[in-house]
C-alpha positions in Angstrom: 111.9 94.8 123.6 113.1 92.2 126.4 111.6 94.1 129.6 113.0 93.4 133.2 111.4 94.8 136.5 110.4 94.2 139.8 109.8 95.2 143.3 113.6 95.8 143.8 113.1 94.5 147.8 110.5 97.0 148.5 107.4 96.8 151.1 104.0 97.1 148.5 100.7 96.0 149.6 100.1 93.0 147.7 96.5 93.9 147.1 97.8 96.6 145.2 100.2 94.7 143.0 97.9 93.7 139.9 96.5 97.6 139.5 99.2 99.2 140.0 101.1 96.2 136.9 98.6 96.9 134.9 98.7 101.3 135.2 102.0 100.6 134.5 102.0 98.7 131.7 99.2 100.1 129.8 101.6 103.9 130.2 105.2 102.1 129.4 104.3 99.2 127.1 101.6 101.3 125.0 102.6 101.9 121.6 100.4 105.3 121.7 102.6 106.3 124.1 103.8 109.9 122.9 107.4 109.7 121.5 107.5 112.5 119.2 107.7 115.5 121.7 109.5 115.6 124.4 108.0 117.5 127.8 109.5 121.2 127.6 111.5 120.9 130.7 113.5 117.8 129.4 116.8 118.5 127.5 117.8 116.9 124.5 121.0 115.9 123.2 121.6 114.6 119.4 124.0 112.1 118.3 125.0 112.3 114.5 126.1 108.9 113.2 126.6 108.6 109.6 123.0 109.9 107.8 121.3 109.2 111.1 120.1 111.4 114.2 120.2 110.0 117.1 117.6 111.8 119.9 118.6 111.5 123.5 115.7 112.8 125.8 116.8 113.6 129.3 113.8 112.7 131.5 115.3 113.9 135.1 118.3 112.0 135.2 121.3 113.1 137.5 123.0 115.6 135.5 126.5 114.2 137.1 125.5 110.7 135.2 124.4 112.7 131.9 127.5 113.4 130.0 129.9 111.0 131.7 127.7 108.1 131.1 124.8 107.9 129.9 125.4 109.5 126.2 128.5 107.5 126.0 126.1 105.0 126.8 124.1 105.4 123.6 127.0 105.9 121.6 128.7 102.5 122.3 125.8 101.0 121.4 125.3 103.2 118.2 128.4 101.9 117.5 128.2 98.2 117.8 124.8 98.5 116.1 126.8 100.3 112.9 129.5 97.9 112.6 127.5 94.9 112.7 124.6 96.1 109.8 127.3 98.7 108.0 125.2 102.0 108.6 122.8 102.9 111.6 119.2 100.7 110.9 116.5 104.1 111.0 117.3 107.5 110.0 116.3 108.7 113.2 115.5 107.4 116.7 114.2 109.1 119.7 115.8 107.2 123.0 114.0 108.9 126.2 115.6 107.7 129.2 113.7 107.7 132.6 115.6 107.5 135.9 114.6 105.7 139.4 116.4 105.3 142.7 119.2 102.6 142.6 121.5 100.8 140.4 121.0 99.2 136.8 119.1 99.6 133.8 115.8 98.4 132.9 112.5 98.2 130.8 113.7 98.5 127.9 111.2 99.0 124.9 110.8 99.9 121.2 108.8 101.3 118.3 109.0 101.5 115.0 107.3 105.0 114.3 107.0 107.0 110.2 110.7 108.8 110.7 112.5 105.9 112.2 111.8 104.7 115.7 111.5 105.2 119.5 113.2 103.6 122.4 111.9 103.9 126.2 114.4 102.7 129.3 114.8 103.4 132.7 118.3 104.1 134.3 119.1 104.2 137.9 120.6 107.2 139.7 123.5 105.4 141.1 124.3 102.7 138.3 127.9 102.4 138.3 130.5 103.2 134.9 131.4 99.6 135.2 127.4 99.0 134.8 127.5 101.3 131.6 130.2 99.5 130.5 128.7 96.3 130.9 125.3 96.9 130.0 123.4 95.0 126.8 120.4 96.3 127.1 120.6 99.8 125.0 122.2 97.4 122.3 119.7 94.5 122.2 117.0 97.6 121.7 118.9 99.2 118.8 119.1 96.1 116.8 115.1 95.8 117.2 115.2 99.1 114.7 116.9 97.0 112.3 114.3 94.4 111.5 111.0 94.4 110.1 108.0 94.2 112.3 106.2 90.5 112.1 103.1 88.7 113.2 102.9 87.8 117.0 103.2 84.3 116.3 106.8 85.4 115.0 108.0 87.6 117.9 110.6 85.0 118.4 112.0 85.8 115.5 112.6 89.4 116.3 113.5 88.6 120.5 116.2 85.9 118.4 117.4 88.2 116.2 118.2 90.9 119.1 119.2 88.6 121.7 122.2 86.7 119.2 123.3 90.0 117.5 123.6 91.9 120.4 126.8 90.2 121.8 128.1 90.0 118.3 127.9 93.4 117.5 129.7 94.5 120.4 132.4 92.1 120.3 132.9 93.6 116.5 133.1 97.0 118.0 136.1 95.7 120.6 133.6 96.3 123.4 133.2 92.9 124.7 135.8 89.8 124.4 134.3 87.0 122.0 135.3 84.5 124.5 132.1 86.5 127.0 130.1 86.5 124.0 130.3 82.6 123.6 130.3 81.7 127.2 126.9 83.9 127.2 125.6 81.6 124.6 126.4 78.6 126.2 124.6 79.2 129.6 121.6 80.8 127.6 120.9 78.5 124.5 119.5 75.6 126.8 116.9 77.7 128.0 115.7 77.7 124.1 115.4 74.0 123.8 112.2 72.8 123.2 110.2 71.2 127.1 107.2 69.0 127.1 104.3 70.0 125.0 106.3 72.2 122.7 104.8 73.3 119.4 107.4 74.6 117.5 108.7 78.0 117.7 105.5 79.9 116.0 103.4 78.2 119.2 105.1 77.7 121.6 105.4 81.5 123.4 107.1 80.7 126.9 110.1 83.4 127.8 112.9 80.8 127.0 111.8 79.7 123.9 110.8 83.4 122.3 114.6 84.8 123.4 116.8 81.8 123.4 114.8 79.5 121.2 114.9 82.7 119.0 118.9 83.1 119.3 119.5 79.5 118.9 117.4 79.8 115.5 119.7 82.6 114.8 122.8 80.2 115.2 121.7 77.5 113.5 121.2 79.9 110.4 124.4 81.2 110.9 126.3 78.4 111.3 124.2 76.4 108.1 124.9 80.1 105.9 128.4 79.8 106.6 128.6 76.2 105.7 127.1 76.0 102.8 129.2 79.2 101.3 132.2 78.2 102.7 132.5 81.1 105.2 132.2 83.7 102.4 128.2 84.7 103.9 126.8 84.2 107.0 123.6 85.8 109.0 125.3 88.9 109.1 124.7 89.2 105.2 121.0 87.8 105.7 120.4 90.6 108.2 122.1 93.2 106.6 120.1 92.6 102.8 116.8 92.1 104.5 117.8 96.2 105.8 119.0 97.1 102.0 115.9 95.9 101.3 113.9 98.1 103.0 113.1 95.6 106.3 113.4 98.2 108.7 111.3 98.6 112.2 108.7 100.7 110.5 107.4 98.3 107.7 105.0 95.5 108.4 106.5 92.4 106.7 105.3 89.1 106.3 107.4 86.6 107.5 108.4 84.4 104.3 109.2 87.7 102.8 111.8 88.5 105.4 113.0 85.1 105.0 113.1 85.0 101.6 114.8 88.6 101.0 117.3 87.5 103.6 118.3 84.0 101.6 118.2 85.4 98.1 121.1 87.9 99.9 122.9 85.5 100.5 122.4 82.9 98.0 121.9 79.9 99.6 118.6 78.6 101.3 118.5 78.3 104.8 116.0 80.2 106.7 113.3 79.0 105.2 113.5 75.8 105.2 115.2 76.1 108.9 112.0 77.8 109.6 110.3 75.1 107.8 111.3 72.7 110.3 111.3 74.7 113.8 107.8 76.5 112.9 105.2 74.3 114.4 107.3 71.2 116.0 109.9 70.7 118.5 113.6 70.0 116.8 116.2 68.9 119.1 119.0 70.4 119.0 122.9 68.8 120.7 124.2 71.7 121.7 127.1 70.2 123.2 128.0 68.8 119.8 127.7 71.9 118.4 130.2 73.3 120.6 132.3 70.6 119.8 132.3 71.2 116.4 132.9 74.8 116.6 135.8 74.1 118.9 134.4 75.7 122.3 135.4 74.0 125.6 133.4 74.8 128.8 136.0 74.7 131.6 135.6 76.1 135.1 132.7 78.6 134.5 135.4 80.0 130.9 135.1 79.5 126.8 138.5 77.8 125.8 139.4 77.6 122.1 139.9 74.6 120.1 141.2 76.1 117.2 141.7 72.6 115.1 138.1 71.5 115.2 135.8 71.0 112.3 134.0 74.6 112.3 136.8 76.5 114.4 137.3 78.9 111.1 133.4 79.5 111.1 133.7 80.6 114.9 136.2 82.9 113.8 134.4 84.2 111.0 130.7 84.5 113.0 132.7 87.5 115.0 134.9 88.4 112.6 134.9 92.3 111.5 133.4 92.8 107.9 135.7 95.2 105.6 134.1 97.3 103.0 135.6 95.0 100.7 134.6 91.5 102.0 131.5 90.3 100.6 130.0 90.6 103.7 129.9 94.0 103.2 128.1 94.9 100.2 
């Protein structure tokens, strides 16, 4: 759901700005948006993974970028998406993809919808393969199908939750090094630290704190699952039984529920009583303790290892592959 735009450098009338934002948004944010039929003149392509179908709506795009790209595209992050929860989160999904001139990809958005879910994103006509290759995005929107839809107040929770998994899932799927998914962490989690005036995570709805302040929930979680079961559990487990459970993008769920669901999966208490604390004050957080401990060392703009610190075996183990017969798999 994280959405990124702009003018991209163009002349616009200025005057014309806030009507033409808000045509724009009420067409590509609305959730009444059409998903489930496609215009007749746009192709389709399906993607079978496991049990679910995977609906690839070709909106105009060039047809050069279609099959060399763009489906591979969807298919990494299928991929990352399946090794991180163990199956694919909705049994289908319908991803149109929209193109525009220039480079990048853009606007991402989801919906939970009765058969599974919808994603909408934008793709320029001359993004790169190395800008494929790199790209988050199509991930961080895929992981939204995997969690239940909350309150508002809570969309921190779900902006966390898809912002920290994201990386993780692709370094699982060997399609990013751990050391780029760490180094991302550590230049994004200060932006999710608490400013002046802060109310806690449930109040406080500034862009840092609902992605980053959401993520660094997320690792905190992590990092106190995985502590307190000695590395046998971590989020992972929390994330995945919360799924099992039925917590999917197209149920309405209360937030102690989630949170409850996801600690009796992995039976120990921690989200809750994190959320306890982060709900509706400001908790400070040393981050560069935290690194310490985990035995990450910031050096020239790279992630060196420290593999004898305290929590270097719960680094590991926070990107570590699940087998179907670790724990962390059932």
């Amino acid at each position: 759901m994280r959405w990124h735009g702009g003018l991209g450098g163009r002349a616009f009338p200025w005057l014309l700005v806030p009507t033409c934002a808000i045509l724009f948004g009420l067409w590509w944010w609305s959730p009444h948006t059409p998903f489930a039929k496609a215009p007749a003149e746009a192709s389709v392509s399906t993607i079978q993974i496991g049990n679910s179908r995977i609906d690839v709506v070709d909106e105009g795009n060039p047809p050069a970028l279609w099959d060399t790209e763009i489906l591979p595209w969807v298919r990494r992050a299928a991929a990352a998406v399946t090794t991180y929860y163990g199956r694919y989160p909705v049994p289908h999904v319908s991803i149109r993809v929209f193109p525009f001139a220039g480079q990048g990809i853009r606007s991402g958005r989801t919906f939970g919808r009765e058969d599974g879910g919808a994603i909408r994103i934008r793709v320029g006509s001359d993004t790169t393969a190395a800008q494929f290759q790199s790209d988050w995005m199509m991930t961080h929107e895929m992981v939204h199908l995997s969690f239940p839809s909350l309150a508002e107040q809570h969309h921190w929770l779900e902006e966390g939750i898809a912002t920290y998994v994201e990386p993780i899932a692709r370094v699982q799927a060997k399609q990013l090094p751990a050391t780029e998914m760490w180094a991302e962490l550590i230049r994004g989690l200060p932006q999710g630290l608490p400013q002046a005036g802060d109310q806690g995570l449930d109040n406080t709805h500034t862009w840092g704190r609902t992605y980053w302040g959401g993520a660094l929930f997320c690792l905190l979680a992590d990092v106190g699952i995985r502590r307190a079961t000695n590395n046998e559990k971590g989020l992972q487990d929390a994330l995945r039984g919360i799924l099992a459970a039925g917590g999917d993008i197209r149920y309405d769920w209360e937030m102690e529920k989630a949170l409850t669901v996801g600690d009796r999966a992995v039976g120990v208490s921690v989200l809750m009583p994190l959320y306890e604390r982060m709900k509706d004050k400001p908790v400070e957080v040393d981050l560069n303790a935290l690194w310490e401990q985990l035995g990450l060392q910031w050096e020239g703009g790279r992630v060196r290892y420290r593999d004898h610190a305290p929590l270097a075996a719960t680094r590991i183990a926070i990107t570590a592959v699940p087998t179907p017969a670790s724990p962390r798999g059932s």
